[in-house]
Every structure is written in C-alpha cells, then in structure tokens.
PDB file of N, CA, C and O in Angstrom:
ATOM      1  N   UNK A   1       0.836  -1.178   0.000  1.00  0.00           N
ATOM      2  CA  UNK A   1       0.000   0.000   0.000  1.00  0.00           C
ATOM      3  C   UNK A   1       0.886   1.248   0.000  1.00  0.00           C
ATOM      4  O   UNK A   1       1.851   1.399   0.749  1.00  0.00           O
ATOM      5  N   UNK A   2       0.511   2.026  -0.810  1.00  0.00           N
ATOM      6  CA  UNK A   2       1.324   3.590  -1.009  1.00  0.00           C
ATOM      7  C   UNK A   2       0.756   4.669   0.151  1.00  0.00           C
ATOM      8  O   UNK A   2      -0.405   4.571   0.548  1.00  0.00           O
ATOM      9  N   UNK A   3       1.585   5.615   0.618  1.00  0.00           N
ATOM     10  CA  UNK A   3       0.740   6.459   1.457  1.00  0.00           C
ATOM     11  C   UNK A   3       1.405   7.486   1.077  1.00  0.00           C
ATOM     12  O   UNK A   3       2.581   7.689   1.379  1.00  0.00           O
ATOM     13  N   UNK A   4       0.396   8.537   0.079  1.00  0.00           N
ATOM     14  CA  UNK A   4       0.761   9.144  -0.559  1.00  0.00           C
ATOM     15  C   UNK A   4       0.549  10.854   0.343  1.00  0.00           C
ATOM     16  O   UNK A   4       0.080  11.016   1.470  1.00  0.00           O
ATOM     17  N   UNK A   5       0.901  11.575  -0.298  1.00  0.00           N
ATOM     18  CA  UNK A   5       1.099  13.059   0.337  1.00  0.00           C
ATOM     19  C   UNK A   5      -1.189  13.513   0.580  1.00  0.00           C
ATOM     20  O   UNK A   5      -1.900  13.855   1.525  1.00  0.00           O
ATOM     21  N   UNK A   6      -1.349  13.297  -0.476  1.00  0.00           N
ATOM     22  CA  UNK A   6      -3.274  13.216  -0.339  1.00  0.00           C
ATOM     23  C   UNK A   6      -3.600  12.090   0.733  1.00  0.00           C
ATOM     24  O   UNK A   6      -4.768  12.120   1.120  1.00  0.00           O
ATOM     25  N   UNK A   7      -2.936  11.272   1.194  1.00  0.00           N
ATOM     26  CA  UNK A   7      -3.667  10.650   2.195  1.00  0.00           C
ATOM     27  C   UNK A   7      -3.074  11.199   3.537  1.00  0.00           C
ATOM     28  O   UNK A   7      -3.671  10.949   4.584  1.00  0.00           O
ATOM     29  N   UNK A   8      -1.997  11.891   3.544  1.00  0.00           N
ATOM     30  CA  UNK A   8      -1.451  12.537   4.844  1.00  0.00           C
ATOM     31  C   UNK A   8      -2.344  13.631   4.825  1.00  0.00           C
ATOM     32  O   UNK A   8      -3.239  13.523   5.663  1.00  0.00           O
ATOM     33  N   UNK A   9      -2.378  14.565   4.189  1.00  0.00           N
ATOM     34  CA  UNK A   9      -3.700  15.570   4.145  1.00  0.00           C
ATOM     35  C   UNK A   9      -5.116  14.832   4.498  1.00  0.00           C
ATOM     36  O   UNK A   9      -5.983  15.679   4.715  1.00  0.00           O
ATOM     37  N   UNK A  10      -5.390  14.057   4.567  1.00  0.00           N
ATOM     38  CA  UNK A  10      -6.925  13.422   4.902  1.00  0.00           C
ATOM     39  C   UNK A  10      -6.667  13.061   6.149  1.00  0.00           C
ATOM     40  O   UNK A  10      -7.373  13.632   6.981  1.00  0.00           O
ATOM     41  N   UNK A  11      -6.022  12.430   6.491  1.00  0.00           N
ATOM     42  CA  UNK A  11      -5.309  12.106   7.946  1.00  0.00           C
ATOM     43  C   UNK A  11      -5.496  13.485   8.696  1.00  0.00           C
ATOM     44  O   UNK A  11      -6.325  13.509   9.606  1.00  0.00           O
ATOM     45  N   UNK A  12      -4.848  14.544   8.414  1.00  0.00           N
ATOM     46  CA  UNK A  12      -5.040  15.828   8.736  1.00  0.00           C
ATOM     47  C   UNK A  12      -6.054  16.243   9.107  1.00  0.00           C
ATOM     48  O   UNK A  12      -6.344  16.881  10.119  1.00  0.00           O
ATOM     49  N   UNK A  13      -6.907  15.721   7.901  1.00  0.00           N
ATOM     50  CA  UNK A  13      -8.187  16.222   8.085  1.00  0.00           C
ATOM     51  C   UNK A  13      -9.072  15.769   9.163  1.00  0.00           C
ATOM     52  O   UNK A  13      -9.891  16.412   9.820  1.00  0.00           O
ATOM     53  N   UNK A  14      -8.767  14.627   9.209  1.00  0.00           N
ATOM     54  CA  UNK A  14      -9.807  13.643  10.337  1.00  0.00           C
ATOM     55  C   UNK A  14      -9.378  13.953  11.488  1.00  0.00           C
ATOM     56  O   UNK A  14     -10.123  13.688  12.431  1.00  0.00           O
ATOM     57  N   UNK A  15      -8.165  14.551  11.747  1.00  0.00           N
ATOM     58  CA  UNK A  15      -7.489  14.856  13.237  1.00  0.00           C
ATOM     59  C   UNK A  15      -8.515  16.109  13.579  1.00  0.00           C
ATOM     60  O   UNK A  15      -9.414  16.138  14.419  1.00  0.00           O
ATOM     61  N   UNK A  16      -8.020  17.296  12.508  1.00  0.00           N
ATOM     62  CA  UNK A  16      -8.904  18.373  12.826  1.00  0.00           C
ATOM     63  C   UNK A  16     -10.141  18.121  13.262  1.00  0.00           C
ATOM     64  O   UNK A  16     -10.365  18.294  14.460  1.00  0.00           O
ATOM     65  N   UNK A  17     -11.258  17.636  12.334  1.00  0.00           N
ATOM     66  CA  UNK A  17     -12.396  17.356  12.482  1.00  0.00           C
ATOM     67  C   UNK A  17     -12.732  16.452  14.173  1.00  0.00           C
ATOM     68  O   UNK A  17     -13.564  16.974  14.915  1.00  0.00           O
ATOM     69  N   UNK A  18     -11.926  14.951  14.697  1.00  0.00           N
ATOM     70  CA  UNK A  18     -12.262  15.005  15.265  1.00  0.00           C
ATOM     71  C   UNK A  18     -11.530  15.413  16.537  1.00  0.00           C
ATOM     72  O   UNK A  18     -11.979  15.025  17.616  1.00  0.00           O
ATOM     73  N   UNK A  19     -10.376  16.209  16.485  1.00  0.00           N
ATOM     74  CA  UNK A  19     -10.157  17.325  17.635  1.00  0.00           C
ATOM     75  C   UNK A  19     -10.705  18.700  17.733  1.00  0.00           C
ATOM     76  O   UNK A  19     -10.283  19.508  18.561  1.00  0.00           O
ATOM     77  N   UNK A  20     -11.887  19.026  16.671  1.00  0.00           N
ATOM     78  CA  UNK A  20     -12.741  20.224  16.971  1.00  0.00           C
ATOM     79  C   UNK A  20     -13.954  19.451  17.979  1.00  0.00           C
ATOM     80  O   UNK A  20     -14.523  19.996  18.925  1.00  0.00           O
ATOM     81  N   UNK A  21     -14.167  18.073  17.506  1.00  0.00           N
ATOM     82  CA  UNK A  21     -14.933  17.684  18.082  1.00  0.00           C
ATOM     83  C   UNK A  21     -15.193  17.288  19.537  1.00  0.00           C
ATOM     84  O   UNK A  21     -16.217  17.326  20.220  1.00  0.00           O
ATOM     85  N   UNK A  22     -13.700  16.821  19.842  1.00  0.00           N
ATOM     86  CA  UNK A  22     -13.308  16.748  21.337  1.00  0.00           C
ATOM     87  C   UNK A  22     -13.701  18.217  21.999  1.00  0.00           C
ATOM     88  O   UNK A  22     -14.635  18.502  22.750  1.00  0.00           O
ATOM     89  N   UNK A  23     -12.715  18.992  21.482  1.00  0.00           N
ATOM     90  CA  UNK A  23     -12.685  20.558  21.912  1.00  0.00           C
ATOM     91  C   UNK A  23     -14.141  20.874  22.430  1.00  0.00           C
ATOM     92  O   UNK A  23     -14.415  21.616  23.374  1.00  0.00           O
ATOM     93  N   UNK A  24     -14.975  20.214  21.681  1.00  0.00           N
ATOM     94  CA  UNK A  24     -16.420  20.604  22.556  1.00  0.00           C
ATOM     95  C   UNK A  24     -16.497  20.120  23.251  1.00  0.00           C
ATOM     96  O   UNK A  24     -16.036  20.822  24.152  1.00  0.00           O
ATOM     97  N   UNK A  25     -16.872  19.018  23.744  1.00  0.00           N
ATOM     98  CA  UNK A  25     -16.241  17.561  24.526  1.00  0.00           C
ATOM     99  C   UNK A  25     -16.173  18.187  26.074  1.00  0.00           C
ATOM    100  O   UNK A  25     -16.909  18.283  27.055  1.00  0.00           O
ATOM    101  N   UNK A  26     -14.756  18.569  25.646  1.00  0.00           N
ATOM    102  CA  UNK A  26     -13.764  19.301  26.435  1.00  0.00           C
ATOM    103  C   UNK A  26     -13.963  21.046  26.887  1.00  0.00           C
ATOM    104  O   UNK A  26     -13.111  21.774  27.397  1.00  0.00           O
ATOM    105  N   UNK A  27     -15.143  21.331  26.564  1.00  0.00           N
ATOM    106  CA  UNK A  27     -15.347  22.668  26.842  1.00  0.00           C
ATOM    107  C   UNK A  27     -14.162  23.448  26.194  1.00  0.00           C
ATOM    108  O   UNK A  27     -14.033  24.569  26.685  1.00  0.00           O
ATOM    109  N   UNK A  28     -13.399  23.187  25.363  1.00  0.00           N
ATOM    110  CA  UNK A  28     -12.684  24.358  24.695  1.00  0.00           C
ATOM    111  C   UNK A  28     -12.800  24.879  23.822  1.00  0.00           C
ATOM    112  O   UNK A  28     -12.137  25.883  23.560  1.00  0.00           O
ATOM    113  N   UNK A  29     -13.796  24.319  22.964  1.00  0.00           N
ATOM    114  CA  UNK A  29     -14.426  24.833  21.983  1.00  0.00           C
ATOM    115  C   UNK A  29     -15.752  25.609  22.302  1.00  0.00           C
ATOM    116  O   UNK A  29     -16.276  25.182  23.330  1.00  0.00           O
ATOM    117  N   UNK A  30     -16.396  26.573  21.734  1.00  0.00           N
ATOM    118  CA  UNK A  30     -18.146  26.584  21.437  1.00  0.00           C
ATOM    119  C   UNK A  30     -19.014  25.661  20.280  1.00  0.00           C
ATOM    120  O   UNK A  30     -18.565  25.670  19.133  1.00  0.00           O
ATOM    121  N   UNK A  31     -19.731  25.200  20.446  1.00  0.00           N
ATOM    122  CA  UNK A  31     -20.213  24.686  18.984  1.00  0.00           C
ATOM    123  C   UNK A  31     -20.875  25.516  17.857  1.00  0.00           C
ATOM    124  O   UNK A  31     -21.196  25.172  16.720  1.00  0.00           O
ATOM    125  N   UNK A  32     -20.998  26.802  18.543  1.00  0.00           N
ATOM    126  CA  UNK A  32     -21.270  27.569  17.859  1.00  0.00           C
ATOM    127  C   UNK A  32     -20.750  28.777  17.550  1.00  0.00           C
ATOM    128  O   UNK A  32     -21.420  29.699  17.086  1.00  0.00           O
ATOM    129  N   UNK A  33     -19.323  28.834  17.836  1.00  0.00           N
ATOM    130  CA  UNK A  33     -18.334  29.333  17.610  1.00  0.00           C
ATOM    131  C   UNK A  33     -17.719  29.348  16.132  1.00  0.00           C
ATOM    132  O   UNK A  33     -17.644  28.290  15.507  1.00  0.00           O
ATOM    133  N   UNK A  34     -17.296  30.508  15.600  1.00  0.00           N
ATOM    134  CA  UNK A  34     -16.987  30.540  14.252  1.00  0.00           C
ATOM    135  C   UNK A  34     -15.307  29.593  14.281  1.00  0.00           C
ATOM    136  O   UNK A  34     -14.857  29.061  13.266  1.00  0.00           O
ATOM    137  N   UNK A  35     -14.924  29.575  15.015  1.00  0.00           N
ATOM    138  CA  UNK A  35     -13.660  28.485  15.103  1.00  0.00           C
ATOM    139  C   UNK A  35     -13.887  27.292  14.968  1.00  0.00           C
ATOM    140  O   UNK A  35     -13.212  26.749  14.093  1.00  0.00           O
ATOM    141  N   UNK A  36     -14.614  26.646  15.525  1.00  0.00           N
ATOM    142  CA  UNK A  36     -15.070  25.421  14.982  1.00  0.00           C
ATOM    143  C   UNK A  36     -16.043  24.861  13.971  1.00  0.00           C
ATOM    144  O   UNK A  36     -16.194  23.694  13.611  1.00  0.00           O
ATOM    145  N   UNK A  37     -16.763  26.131  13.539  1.00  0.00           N
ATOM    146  CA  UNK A  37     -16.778  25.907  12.219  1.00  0.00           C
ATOM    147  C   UNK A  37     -15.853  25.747  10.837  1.00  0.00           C
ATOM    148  O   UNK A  37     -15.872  24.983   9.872  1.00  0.00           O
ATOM    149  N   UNK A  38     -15.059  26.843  11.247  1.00  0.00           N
ATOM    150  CA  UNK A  38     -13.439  26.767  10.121  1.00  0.00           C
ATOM    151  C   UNK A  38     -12.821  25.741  10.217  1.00  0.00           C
ATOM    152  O   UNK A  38     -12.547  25.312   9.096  1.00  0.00           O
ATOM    153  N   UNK A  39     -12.307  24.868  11.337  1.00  0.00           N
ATOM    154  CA  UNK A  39     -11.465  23.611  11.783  1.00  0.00           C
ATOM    155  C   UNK A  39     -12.407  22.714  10.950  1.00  0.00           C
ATOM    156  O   UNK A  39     -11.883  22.173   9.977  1.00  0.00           O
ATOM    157  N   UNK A  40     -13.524  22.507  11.145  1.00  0.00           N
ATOM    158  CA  UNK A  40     -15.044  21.477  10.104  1.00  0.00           C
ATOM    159  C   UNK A  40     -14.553  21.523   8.570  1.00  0.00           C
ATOM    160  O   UNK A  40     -14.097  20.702   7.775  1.00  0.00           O
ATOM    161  N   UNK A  41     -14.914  23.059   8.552  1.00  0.00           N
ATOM    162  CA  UNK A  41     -14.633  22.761   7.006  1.00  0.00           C
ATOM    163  C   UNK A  41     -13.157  22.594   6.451  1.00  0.00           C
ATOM    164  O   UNK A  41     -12.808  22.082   5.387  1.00  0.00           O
ATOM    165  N   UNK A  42     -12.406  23.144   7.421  1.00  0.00           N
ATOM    166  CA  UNK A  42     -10.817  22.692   6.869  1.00  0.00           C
ATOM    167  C   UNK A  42     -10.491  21.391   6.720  1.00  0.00           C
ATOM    168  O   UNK A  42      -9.885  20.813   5.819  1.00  0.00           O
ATOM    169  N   UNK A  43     -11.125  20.889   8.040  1.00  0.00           N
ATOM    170  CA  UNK A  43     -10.782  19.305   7.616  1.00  0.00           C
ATOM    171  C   UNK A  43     -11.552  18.096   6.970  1.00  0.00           C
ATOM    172  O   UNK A  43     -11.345  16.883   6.999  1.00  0.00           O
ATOM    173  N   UNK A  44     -12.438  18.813   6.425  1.00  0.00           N
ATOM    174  CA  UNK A  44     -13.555  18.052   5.589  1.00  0.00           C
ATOM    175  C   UNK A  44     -12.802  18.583   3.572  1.00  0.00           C
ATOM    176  O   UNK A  44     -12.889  17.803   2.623  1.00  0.00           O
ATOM    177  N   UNK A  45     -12.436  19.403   3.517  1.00  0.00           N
ATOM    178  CA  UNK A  45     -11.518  20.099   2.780  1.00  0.00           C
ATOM    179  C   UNK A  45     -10.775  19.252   2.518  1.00  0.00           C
ATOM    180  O   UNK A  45     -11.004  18.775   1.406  1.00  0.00           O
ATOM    181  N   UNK A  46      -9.826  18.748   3.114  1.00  0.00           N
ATOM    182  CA  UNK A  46      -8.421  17.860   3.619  1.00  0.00           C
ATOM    183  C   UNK A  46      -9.306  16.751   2.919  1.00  0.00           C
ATOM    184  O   UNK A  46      -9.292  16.408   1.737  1.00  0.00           O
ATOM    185  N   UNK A  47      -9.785  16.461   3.568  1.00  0.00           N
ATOM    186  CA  UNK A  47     -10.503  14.811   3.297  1.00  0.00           C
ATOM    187  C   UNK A  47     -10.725  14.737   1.715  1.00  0.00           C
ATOM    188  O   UNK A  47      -9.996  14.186   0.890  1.00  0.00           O
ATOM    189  N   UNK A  48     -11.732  15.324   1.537  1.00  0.00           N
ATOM    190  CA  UNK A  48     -12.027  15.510  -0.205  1.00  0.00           C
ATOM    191  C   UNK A  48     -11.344  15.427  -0.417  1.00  0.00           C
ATOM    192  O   UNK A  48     -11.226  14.234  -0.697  1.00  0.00           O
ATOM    193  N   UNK A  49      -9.922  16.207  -0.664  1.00  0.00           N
ATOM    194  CA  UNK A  49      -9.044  16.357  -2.021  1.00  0.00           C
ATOM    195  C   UNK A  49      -8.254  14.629  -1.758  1.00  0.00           C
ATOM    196  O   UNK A  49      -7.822  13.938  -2.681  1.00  0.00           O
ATOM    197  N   UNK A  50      -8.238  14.254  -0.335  1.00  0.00           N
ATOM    198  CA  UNK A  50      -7.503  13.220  -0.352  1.00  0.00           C
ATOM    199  C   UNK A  50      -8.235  11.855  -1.101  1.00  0.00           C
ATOM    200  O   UNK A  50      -7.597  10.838  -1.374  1.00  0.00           O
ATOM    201  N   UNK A  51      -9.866  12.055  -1.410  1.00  0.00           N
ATOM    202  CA  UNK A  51     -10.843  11.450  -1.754  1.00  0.00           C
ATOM    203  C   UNK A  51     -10.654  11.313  -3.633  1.00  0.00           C
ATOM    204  O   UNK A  51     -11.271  10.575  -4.402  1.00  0.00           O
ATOM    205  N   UNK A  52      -9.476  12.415  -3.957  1.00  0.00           N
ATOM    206  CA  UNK A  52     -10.138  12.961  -5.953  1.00  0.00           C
ATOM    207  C   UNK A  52      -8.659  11.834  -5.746  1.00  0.00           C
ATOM    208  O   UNK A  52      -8.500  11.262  -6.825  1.00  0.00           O
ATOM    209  N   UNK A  53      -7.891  11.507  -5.005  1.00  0.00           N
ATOM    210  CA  UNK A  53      -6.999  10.231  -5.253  1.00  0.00           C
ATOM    211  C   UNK A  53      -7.292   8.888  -4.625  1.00  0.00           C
ATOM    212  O   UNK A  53      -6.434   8.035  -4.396  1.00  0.00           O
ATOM    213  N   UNK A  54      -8.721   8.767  -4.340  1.00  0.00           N
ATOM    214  CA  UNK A  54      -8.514   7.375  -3.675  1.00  0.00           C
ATOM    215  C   UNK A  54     -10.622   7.742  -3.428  1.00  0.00           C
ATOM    216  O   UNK A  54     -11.297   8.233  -2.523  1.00  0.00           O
ATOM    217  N   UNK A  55     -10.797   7.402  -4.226  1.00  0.00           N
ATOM    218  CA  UNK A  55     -11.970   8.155  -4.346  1.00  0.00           C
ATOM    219  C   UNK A  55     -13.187   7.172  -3.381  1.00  0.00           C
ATOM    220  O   UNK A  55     -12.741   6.033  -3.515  1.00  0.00           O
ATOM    221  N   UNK A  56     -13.986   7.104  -2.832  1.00  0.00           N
ATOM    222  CA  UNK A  56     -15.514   6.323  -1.688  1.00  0.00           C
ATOM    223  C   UNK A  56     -16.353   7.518  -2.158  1.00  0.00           C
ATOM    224  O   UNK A  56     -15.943   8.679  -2.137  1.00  0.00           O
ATOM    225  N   UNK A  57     -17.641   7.109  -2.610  1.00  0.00           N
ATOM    226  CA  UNK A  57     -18.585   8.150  -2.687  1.00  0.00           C
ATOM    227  C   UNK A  57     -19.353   8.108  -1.681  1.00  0.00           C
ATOM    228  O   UNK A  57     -20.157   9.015  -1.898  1.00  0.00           O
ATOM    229  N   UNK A  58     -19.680   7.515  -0.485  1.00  0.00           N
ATOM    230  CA  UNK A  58     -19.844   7.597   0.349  1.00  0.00           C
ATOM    231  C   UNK A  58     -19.320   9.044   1.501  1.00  0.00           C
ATOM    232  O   UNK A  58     -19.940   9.861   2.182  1.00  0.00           O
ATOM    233  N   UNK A  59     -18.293   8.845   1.305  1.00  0.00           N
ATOM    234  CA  UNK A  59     -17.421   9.601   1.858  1.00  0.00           C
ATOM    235  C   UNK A  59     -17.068  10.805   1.023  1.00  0.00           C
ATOM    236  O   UNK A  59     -16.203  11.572   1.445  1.00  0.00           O
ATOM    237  N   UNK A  60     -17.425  10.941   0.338  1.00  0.00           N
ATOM    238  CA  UNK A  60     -17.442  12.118  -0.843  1.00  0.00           C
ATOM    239  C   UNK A  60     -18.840  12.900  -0.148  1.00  0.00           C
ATOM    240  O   UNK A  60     -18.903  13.901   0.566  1.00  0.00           O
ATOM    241  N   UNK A  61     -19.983  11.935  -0.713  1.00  0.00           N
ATOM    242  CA  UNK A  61     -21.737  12.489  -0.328  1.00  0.00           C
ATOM    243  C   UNK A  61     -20.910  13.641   1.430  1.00  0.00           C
ATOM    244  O   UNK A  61     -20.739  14.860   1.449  1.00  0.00           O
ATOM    245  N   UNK A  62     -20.650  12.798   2.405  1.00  0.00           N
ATOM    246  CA  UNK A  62     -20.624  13.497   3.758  1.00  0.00           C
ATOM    247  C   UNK A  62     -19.907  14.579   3.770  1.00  0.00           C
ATOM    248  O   UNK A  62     -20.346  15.677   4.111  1.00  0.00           O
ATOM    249  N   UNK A  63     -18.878  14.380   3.439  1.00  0.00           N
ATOM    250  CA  UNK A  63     -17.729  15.434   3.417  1.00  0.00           C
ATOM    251  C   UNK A  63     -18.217  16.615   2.655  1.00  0.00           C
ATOM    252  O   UNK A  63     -17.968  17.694   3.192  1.00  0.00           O
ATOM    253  N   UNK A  64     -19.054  16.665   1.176  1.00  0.00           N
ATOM    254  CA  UNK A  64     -19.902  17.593   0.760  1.00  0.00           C
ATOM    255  C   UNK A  64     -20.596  18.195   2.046  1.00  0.00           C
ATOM    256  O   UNK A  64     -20.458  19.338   2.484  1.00  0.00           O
ATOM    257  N   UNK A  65     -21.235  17.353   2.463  1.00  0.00           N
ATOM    258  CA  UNK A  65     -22.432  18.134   3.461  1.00  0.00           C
ATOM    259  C   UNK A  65     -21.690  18.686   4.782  1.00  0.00           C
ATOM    260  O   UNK A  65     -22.245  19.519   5.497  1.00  0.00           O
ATOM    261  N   UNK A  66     -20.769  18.322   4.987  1.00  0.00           N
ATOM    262  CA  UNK A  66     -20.246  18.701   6.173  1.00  0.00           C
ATOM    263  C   UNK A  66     -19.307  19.826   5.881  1.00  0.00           C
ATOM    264  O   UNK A  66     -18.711  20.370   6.810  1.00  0.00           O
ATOM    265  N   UNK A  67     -19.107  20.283   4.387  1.00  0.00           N
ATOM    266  CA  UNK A  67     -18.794  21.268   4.235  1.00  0.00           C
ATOM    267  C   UNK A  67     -19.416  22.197   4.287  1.00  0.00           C
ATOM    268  O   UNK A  67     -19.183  23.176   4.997  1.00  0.00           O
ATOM    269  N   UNK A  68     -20.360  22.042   3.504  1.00  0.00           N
ATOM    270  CA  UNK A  68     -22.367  22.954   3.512  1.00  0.00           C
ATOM    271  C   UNK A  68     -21.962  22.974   4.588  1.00  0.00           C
ATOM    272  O   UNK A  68     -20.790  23.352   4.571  1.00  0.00           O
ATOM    273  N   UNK A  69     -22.422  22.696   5.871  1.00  0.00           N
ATOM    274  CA  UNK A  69     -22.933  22.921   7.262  1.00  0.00           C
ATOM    275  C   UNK A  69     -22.004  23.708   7.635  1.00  0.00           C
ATOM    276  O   UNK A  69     -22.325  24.861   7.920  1.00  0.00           O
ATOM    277  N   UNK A  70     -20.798  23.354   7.720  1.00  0.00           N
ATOM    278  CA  UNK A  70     -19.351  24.344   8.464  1.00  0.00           C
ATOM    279  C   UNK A  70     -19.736  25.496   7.563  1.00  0.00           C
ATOM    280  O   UNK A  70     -19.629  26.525   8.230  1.00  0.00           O
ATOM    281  N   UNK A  71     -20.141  25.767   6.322  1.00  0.00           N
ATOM    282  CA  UNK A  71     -20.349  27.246   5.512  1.00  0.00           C
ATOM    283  C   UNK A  71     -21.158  28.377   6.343  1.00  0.00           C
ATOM    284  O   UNK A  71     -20.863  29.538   6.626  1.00  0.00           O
ATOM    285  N   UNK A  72     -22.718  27.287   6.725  1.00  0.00           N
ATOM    286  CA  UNK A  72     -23.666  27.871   7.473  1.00  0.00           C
ATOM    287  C   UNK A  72     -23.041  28.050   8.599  1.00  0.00           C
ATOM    288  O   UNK A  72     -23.834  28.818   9.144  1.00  0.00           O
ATOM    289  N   UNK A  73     -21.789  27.829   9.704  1.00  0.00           N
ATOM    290  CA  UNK A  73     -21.994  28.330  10.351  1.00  0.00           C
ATOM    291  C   UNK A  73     -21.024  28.921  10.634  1.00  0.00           C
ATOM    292  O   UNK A  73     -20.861  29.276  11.802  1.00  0.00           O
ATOM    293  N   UNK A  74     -20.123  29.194   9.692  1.00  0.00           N
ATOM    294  CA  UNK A  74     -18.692  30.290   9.378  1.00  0.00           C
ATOM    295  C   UNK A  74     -19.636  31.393   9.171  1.00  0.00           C
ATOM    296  O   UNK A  74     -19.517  32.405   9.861  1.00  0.00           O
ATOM    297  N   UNK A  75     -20.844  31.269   8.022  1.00  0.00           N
ATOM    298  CA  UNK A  75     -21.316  32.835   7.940  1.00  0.00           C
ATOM    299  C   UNK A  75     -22.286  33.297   9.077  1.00  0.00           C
ATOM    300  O   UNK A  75     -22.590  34.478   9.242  1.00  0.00           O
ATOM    301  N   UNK A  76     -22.763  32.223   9.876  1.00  0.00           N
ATOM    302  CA  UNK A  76     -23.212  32.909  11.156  1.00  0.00           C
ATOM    303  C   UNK A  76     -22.437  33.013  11.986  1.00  0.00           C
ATOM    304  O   UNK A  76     -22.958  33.530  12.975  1.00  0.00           O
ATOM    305  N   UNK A  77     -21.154  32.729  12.158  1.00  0.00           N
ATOM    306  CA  UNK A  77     -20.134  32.977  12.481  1.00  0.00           C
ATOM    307  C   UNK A  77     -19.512  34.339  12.659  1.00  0.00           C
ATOM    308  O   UNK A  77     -19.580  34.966  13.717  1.00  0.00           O
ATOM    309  N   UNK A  78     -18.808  34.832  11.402  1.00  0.00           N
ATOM    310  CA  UNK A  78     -18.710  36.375  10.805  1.00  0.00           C
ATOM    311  C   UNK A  78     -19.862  37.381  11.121  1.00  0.00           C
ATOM    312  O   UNK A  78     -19.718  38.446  11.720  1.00  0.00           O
ATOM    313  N   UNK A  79     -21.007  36.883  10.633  1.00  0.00           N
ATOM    314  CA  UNK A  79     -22.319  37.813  10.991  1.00  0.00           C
ATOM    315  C   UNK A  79     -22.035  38.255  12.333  1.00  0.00           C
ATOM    316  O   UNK A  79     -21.703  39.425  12.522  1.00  0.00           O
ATOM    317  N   UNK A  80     -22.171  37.130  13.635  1.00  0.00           N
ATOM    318  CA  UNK A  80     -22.214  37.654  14.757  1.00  0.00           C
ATOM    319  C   UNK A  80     -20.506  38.592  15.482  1.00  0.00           C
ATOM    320  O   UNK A  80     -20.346  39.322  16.460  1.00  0.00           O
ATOM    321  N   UNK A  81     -19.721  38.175  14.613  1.00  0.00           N
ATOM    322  CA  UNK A  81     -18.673  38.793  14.875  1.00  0.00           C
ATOM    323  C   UNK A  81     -18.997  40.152  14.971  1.00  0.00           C
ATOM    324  O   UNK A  81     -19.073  40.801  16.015  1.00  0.00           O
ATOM    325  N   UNK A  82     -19.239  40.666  13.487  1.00  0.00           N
ATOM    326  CA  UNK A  82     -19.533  41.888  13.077  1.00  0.00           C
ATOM    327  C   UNK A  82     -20.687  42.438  14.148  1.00  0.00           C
ATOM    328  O   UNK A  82     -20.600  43.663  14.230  1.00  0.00           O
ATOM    329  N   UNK A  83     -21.426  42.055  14.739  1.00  0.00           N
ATOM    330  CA  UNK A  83     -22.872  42.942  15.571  1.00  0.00           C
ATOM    331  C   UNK A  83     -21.780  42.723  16.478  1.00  0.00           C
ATOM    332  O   UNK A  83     -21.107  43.753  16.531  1.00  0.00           O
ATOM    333  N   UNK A  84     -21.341  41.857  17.181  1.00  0.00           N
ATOM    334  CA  UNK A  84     -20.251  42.264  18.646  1.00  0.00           C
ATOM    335  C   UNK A  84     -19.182  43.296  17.751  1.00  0.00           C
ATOM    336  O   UNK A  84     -19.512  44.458  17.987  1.00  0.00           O
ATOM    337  N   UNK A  85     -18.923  43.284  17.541  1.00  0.00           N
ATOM    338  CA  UNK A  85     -18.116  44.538  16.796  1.00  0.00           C
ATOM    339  C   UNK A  85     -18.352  45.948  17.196  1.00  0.00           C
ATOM    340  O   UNK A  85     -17.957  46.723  18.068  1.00  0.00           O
ATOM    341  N   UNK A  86     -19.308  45.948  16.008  1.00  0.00           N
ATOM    342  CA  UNK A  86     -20.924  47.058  16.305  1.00  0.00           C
ATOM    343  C   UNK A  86     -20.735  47.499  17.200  1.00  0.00           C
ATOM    344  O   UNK A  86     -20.024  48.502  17.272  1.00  0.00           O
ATOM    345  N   UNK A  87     -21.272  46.952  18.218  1.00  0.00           N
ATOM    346  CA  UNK A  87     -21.379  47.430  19.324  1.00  0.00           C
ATOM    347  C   UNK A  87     -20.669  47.565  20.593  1.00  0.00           C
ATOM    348  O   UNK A  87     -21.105  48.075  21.625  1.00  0.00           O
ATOM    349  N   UNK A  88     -19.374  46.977  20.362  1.00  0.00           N
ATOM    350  CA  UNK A  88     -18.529  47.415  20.988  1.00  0.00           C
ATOM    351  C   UNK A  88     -17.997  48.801  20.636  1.00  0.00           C
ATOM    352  O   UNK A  88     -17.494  49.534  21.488  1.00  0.00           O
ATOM    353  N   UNK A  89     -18.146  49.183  19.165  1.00  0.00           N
ATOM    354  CA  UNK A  89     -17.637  50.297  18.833  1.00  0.00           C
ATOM    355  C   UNK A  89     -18.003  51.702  19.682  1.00  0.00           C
ATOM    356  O   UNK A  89     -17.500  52.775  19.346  1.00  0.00           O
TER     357      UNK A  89
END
C-alpha cells in the first residue's frame, strides 16, 4: 500500500475534524463558535481532495455536506462577529 502526500492531508483532516470535536467535549471549543466551524470545514476540505486520489462516494456524499454545514456556520459565524463589533464600537 502507497501512502501518498493526499492521504497525509486526509489524515489531517480527520485529526482536525475530530479534535474540533473533542474541543467541545472538552469545553474548549463553542459549537457555535466561528472556530469550529473553520477547523469542520478545513478538515472536511483535507478529506475531499484526499478522496479525488482514492476516491468512496460515500465519503465524498458526507464530506460535501459537512462542508455545507461548516459554511452555514462560518457565515453565522462572521455575521455575529460583526454585531459584537458594532457594538462594541
């Protein structure tokens, strides 16, 4: 078996994903924190591309959606940044 530079990036990815996931776990994260939305989609990111060399559509279908979802909540993410912003100003 080869273990190519795309499967060290997916590896990557699955760490991120499930050490954002601990991080909640663990109270160090928010779940609704724009940080753990970015860590989601970074390492769902990771995964895919490691997927266009070693391809599961299975695992293609999720990693799509779990990108969607980390999107929705990077931009509610930013949104609420910006009103604490606001109003700190």
């Amino acid at each position: 078996m080869e273990y190519g530079w795309y499967d060290l990036l997916g590896n990557i990815g699955v760490i991120a994903i499930i050490g954002s996931y601990l991080g909640i776990q663990l109270d160090w994260l928010d779940a609704r924190g724009l940080l753990y939305s970015v860590i989601n989609a970074i390492g769902a990111v990771f995964i895919l591309v490691s997927l266009l060399y070693s391809f599961n559509l299975s695992s293609f279908i999720i990693e799509v959606f779990w990108i969607a979802i980390s999107l929705i909540g990077i931009v509610r993410g930013i949104a609420q940044w910006r009103i604490n912003r606001a109003e700190s100003a």
